[in-house]
C-alpha positions as a printed NumPy array, in Angstrom:
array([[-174.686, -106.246,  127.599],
       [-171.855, -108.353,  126.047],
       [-168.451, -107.631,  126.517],
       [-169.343, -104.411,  129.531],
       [-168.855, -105.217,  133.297],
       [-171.594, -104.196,  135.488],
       [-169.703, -103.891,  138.61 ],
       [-166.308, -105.131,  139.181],
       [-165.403, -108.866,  140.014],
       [-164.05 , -108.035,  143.178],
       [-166.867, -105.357,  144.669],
       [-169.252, -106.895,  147.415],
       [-172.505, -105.373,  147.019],
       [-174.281, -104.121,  150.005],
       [-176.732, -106.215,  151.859],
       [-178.545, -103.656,  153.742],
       [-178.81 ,  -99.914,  153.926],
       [-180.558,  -98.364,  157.115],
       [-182.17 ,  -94.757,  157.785],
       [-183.857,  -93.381,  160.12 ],
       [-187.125,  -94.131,  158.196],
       [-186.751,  -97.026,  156.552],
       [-184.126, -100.473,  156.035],
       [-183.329, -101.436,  152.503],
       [-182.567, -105.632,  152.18 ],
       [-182.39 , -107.469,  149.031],
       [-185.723, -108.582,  147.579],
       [-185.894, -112.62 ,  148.164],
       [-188.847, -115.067,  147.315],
       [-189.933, -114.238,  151.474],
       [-190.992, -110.752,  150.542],
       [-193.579, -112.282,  148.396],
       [-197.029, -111.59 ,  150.156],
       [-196.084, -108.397,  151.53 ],
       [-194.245, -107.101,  148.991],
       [-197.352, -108.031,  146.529],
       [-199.766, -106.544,  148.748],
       [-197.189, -103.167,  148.572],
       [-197.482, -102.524,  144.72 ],
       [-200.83 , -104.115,  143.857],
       [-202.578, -101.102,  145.916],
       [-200.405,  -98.618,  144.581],
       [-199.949,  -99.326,  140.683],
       [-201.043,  -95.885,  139.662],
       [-198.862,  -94.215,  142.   ],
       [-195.949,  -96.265,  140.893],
       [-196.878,  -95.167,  136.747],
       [-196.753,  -91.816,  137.813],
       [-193.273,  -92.274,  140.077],
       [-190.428,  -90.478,  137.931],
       [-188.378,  -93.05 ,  136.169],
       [-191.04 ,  -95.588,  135.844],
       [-191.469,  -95.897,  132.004],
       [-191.21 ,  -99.895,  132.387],
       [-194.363, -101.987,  131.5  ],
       [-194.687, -102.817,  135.01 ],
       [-197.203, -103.021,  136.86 ],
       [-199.405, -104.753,  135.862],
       [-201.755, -107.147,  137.266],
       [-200.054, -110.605,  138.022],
       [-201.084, -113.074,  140.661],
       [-199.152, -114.07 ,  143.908],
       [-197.401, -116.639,  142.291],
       [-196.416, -114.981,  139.063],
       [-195.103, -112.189,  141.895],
       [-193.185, -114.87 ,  143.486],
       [-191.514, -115.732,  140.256],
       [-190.632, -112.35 ,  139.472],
       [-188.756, -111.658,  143.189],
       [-186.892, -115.033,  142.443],
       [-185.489, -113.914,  139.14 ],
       [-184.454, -110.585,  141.077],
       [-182.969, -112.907,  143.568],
       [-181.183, -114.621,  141.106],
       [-179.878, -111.632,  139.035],
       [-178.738, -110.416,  142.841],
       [-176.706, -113.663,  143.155],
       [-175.392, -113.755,  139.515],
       [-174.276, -109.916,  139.831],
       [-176.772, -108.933,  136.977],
       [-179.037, -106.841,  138.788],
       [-179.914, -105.469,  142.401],
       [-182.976, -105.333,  143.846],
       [-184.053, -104.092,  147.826],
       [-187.263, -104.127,  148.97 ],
       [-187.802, -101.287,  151.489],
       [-189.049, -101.949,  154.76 ],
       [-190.339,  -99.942,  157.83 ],
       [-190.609, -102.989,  160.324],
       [-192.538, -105.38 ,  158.399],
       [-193.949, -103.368,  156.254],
       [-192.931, -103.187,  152.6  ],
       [-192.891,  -99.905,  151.215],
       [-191.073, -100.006,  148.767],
       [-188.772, -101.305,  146.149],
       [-185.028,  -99.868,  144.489],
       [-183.963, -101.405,  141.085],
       [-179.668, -101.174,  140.092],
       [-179.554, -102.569,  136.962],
       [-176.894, -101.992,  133.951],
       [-176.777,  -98.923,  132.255],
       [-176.897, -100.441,  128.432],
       [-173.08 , -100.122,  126.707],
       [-172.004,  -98.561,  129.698],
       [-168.946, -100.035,  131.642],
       [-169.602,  -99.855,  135.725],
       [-172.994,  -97.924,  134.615],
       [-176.468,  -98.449,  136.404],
       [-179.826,  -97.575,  135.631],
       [-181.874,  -97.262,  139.324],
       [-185.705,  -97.034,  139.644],
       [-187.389,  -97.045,  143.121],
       [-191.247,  -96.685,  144.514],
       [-193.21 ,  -96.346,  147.593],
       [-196.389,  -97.728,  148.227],
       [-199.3  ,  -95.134,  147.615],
       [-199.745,  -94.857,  151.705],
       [-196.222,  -93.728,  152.22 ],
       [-196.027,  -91.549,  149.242],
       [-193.941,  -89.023,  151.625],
       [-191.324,  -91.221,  151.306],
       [-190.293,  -91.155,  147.767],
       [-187.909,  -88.387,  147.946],
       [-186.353,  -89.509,  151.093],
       [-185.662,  -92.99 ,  149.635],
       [-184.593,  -91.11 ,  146.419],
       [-181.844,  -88.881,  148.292],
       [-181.001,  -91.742,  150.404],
       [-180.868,  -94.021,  147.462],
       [-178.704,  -91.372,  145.464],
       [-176.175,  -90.982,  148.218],
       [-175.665,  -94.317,  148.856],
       [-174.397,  -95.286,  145.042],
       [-171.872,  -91.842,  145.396],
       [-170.486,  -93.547,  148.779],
       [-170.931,  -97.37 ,  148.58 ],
       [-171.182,  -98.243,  144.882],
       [-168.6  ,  -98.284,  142.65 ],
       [-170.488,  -96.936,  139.677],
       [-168.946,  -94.24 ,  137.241],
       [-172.556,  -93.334,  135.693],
       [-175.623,  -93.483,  137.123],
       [-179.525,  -92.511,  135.505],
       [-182.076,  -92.122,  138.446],
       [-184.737,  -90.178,  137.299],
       [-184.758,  -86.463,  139.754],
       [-187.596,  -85.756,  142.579],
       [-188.739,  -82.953,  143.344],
       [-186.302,  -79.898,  144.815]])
């Protein structure tokens, strides 16, 4: 993505987003267990989650999943990417993806999933999701693949 600015030098991206039904943080290295324990016993649900054409997931161990959140750490510190794990309490379950929208200037490309046991919660997280890039972000395009109604 050479030459195209994600998001602008001076926007501060959100560190939390809260609902009534869940809390959306950004995914950190601490999520690890929880957060592996979330997907691993929901990959099929996740494949068949609108938007999730990505070659994940796919089995990995605890520590591979520990690398992964610390690369989404760092791509949330560098600017590159934004990830949130969503919570209920403790409980992960969830995750939202805002990464760049490829030649797009101030474009993002956003994937989220629940957890197969709190599969209601997809299109609440989606609308949720959806409304908080239209009030908080300061992207001109966005691609987030539609739920249901």
């Amino acid at each position: 993505m050479t030459g195209v600015e994600f998001v602008p030098s001076d926007f501060v991206p959100p560190r939390r987003l809260e609902t009534p039904l869940f809390v959306l943080e950004p995914l950190r290295p601490e999520h690890n267990e929880r957060d592996f324990e979330a997907w691993s016993s929901s990959m099929d649900h996740i494949r068949s989650t609108p938007g999730f054409d990505r070659g994940w997931p796919h089995e990995m161990t605890l520590e591979q999943n520990r690398g992964d959140l610390e690369r989404h750490a760092r791509d949330f510190d560098e600017r590159k990417g934004f990830t949130y794990t969503v919570l209920d309490g403790d409980e992960v379950v969830g995750c939202v993806y805002i990464y760049p929208l490829e030649d797009v200037e101030h474009g993002a490309r956003v994937a989220s999933w629940v957890r197969q046991s709190r599969a209601e919660l997809d299109e609440p997280l989606w609308r949720s999701v959806r409304d908080w890039l239209d009030a908080a972000w300061p992207f001109v395009r966005v691609e987030y693949a539609e739920r249901g109604t």
